[in-house]
N, C-alpha and C positions, 0 to 999 in steps of 0.2 A: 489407236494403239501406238503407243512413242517407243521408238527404240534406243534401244541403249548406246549411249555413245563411249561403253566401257570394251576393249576388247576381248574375246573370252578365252578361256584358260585354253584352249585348245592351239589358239593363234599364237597368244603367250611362246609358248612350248615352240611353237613353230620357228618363233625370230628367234627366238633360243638358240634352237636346234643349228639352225642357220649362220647367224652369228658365229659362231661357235666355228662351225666347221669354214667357214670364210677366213678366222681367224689363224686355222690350221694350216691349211693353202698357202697364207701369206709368210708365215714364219716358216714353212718349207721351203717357198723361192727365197727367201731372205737367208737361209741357212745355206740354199746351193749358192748364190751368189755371196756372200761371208765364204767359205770353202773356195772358188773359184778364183778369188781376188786373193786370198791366200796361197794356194798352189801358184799362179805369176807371180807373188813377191818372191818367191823363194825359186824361180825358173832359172836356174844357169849360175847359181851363187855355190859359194862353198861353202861345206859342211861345218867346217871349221872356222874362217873368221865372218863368214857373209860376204866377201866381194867376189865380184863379177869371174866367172871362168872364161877362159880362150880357150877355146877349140885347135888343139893341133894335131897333126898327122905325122907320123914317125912309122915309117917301113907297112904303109896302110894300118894302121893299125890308128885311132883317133881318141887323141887324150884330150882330158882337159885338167887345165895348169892353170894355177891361181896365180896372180901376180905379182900379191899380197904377201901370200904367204908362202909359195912356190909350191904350194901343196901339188899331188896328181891325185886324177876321179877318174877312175874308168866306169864305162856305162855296161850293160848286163853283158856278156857274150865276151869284150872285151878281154879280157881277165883269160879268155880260154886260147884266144887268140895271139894271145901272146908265149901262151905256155906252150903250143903247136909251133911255133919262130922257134922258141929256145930249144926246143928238142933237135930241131932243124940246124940252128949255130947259136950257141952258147953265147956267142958276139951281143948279140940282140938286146938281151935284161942289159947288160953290162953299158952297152949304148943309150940303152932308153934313161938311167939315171943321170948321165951324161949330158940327156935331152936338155937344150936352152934354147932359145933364139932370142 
């Protein structure tokens, strides 16, 4: 009895199958790591020209200021933190555009 040295459609299907879903795994690490190496390029830049932000601190309160462009970014919460100062003295907004070092 000689056997076939063909493999049969069942096995076929199988590396198929296989293949297949191997190939899906990989272009999903491939896409969180593409995503991940994209979120750090853009980590700490402005919105506006893309250079680097500094981190400042003005009456607790923590901006950040381009260098570039002199832009300010506030981070989430900030924004509220500021409007509770100014309620408190009017001084505050008025200082914070003033803000340079």
């Amino acid at each position: 009895m000689a056997i076939e040295e063909k493999p049969s459609r069942n096995e076929d299907e199988y590396f198929a199958r296989r293949d297949a879903e191997l190939m899906k795994e990989r272009r999903a690490r491939l896409d969180e790591e593409r995503l991940k190496q994209e979120r750090t390029s853009h980590y700490n830049k402005c919105p506006k020209c893309g250079a680097d932000l500094r981190e400042r601190e003005h009456h607790g309160v923590k901006i950040d200021e381009c260098g570039a462009c002199g832009g300010m970014w506030l981070d989430k919460g900030e924004l509220e933190m500021i409007e509770e100062m100014d309620r408190k003295s009017s001084s505050f907004v008025n200082s914070l555009f003033r803000f340079k070092r």
